[in-house]
N, C-alpha and C positions, 0 to 999 in steps of 0.2 A: 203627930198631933195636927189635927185640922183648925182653924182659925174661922171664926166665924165674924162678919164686919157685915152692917148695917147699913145701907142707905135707905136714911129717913123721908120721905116722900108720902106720907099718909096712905093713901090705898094704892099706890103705887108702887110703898116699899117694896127690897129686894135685900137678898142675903147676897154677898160676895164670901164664896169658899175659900183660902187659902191652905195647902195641903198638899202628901202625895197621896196618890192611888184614887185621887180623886173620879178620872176616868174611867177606872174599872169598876166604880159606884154610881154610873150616870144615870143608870136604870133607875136606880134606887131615889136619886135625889132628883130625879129630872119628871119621873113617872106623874107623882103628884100635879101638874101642870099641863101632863098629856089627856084631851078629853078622848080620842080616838086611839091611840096609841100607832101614832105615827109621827116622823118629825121628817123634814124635808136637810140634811146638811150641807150648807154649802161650805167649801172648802177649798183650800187649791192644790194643785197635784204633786206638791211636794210635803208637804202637811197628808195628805190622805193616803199617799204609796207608805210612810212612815207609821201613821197613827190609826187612818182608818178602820184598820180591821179591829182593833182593839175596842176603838168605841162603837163599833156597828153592830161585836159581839157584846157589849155590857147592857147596851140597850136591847139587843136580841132576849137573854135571860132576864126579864122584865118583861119580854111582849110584845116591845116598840120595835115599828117597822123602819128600817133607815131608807131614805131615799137619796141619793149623794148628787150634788149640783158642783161639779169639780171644774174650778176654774183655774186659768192661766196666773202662776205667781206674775208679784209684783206689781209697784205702784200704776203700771199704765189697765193696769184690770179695772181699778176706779174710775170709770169712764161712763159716759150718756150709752156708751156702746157693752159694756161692761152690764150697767144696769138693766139695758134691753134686755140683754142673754139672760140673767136671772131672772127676773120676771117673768118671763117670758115660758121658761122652763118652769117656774112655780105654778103658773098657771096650766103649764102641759099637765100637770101632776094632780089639777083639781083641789089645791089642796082651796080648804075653806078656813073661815076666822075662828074658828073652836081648834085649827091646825097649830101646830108652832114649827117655826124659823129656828133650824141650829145654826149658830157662827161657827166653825170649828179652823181658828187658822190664827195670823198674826192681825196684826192692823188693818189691814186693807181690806180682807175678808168681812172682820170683824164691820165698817165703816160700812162696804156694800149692801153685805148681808141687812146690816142693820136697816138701810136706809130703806131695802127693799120690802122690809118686812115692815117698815112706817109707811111704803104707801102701796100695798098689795093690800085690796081690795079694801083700802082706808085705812088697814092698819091690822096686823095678826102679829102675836106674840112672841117672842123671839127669845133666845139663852144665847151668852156669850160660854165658849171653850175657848179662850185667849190660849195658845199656844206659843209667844214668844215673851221676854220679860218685859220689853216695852207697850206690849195689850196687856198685860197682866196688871203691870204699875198704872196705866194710865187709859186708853184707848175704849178696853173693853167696861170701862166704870164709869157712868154719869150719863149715859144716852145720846151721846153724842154721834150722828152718824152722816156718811157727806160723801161726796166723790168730786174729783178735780174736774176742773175744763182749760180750754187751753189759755184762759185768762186767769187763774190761778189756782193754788190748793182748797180743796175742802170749802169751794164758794158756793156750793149747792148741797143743801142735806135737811135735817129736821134734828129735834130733840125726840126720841123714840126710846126709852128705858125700857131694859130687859127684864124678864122674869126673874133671872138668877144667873150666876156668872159662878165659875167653876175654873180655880188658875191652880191648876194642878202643877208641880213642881216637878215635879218626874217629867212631863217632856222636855223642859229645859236642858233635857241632857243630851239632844240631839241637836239642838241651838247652835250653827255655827260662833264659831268666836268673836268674829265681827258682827253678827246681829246681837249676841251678849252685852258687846260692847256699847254700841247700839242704844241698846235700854237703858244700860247703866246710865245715859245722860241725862234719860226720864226719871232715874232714880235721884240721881244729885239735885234735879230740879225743885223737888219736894223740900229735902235742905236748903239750899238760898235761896228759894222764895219765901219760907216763915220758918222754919225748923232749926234754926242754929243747931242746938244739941244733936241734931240729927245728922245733918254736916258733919260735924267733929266725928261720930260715931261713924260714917263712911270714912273719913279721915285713918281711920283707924282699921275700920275692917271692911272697905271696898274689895281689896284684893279677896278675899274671902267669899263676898257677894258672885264676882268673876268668876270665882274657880266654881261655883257652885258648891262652895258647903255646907250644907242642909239648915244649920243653923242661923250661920250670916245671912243668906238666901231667903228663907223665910221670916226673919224680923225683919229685912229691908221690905220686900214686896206686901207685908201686912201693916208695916208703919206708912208706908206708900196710900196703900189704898185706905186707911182710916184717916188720912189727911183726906184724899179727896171725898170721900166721904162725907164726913162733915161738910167741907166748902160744898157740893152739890146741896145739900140736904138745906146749905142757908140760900146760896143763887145756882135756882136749877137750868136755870137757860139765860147763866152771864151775862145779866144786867150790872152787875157790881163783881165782888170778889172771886170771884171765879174766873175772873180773865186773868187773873194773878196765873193761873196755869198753862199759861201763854207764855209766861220769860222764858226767850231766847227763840221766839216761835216766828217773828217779825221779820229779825232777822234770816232767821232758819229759812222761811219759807220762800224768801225771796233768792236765797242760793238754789234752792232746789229748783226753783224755775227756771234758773239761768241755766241749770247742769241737768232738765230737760226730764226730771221726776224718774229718772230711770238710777241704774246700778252704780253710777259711777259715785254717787252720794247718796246713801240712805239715810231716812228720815231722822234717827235718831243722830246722826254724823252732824248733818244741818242744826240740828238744835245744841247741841254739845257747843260748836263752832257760834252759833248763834249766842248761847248763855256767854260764852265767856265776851263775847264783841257787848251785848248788852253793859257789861259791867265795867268794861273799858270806857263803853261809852257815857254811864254813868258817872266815871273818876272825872273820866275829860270834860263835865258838868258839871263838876264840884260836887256831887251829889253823895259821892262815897270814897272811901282810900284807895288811892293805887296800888294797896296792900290790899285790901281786902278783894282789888279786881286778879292782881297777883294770885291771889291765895286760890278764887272761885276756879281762874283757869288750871292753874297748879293741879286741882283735884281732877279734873276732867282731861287732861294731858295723862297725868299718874294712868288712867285707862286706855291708853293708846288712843283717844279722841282729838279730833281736830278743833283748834283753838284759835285759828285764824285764817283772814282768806289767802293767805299762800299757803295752805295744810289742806285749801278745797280743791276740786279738780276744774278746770275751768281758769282757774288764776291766769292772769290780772282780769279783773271782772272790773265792768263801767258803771262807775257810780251813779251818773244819771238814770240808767238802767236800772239797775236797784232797788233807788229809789221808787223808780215808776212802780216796780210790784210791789211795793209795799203802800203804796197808795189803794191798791186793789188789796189788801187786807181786810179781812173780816168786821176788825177796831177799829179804821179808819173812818171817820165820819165828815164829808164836809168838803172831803178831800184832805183832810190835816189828819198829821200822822199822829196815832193812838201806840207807847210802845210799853212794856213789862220791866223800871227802872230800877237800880236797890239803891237804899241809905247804905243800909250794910250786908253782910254775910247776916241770908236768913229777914232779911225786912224789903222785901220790895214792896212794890208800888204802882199803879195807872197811871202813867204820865201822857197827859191830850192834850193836842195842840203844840206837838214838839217841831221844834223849828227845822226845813225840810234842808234851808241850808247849811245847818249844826251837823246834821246825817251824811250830807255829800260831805263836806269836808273833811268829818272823820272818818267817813270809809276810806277817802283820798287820803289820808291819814297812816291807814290799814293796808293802804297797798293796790287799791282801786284805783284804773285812770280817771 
């Protein structure tokens, strides 16, 4: 059964697929969208040794001619340098603004791609093929697109919505087990930011989501993406509740800078490790139970996720330091720190103007010199 999920954007709406076999239908669903029938995909090379031929043949039997832009995995591909190479190549290719941009990869690809296709020749049309569960839940929906610098994550990019986004389920199944995992933190996040019932419902059948059972698997990644759905469709470019999709990201992001955007911490690990510090930090605010921060890490531990910074690699990390990347956050305005707080399980919050020496102290709290 295919799932069919809405973002509301007026003449910008787009369909988000959720389903299997969806890739051996791209022809089919992607054609409509092709005015030449040709698409440019960029991918990385372990995503394309895997999948490529598959969809190069679906779009083949439709017409469409694949042009493949295969790039180096992993987070340092998000690069000024990164960008050049795409572009660069999109331009070797001629392609023009009636062309369209395939994403065909995880997050990063997805975030490149995109971004390049926001500003190739002002702007040409782009499709997300999210290929890991954490682009599928979260990355490849809402047009969000950015690449790092060496002064922090995702602080250069655009708002750039795709034409259609296609999260097929069937390649989850070559997902190693720690990028699985990975996601699942972007899955839990969806729960303790507004979804109680949703929580509890992971409470119960995460292990199901993990192992990849068709059915757990699929009501998680489609309740996933009709939450954010909605919140893009009310703040398309997070002025208000849509930064909500940020708890544990504050955090997160400023481990990954310290542990240098590479393997030793993936993006979802950061944010997993990040939700649960957020919620402790919350308790240590009065803001919510030490039960309820109990319970938030419990769930994302239950997944083999890291839930503290002696669980990150890098430990003992310096809090001053920390702090400082989180100052260069995206929410921070002023210089005062902007972070993603809960009352409870499933009700967070914008909390601005959080005091910078409450943050050092409770990292030095956590374990930070």
């Amino acid at each position: 059964m295919t799932r069919a999920i809405t973002v509301g954007l007026g003449p910008r709406s787009y369909k988000v697929l959720v389903g299997e076999g969806l890739i051996a239908r791209a022809g089919e669903l992607m054609g409509p969208l092709l005015k030449r029938g040709r698409t440019a995909v960029v991918s990385d090379e372990t995503v394309w040794s895997l999948h490529g031929a598959k969809l190069t043949e679906a779009l083949a039997r439709a017409g469409v001619t694949v042009s493949p832009i295969v790039v180096a995995p992993g987070e340092q591909t998000k690069s000024f340098e990164g960008l050049a190479d795409v572009t660069d190549r999109l331009l070797a290719l001629e392609l023009d603004r009636g062309d369209l941009v395939t994403a065909f990869g995880g997050g990063v690809v997805g975030d490149l791609a995109g971004f390049a296709a926001a500003v190739y020749k002002r702007g040409i049309d782009f499709v997300q093929i999210p290929t890991t569960l954490l682009a599928q839940v979260d990355s490849s929906v809402g047009g969000k697109t950015a690449f790092d610098s060496s002064r922090g994550k995702n602080l250069i990019g655009a708002f750039h919505q795709p034409r259609l986004v296609l999260a097929d389920l069937d390649v989850l199944a070559t997902l190693p087990e720690r990028e699985m995992r990975a996601g699942y933190a972007e899955v839990v996040k969806y729960g303790l930011l507004g979804d109680f019932r949703f929580f509890e419902w992971l409470e119960a059948n995460g292990a199901g989501v993990l192992a990849r059972e068709p059915e757990a698997l699929s009501e998680a990644v489609a309740r996933c993406i009709r939450m954010k759905a909605e919140i893009v469709t009310e703040d398309e470019t997070e002025q208000g509740r849509r930064a909500l999709l940020n708890l544990g990201h504050t955090f997160g992001h400023a481990l990954e800078a310290e542990t240098g955007y590479g393997g030793a911490l993936l993006h979802g690990e950061a944010v997993a490790a990040g939700q649960a510090l957020a919620f402790r930090f919350s308790a240590a605010q009065g803001l919510c139970t030490a039960l309820d921060a109990r319970r938030a890490a419990a769930s994302l531990a239950a997944a083999g996720l890291p839930t503290g910074l002696s669980e990150v690699p890098g430990h003992p990390f310096d809090a001053a330091r920390l702090v400082r990347h989180m100052t260069q956050d995206k929410k921070a305005q002023a210089g005062a720190l902007t972070f993603i707080l809960a009352r409870s399980l499933g009700d967070a919050f914008i909390a601005k103007n959080v005091d910078v020496r409450a943050v050092r102290e409770f990292l030095q709290a956590e374990g930070a010199t």
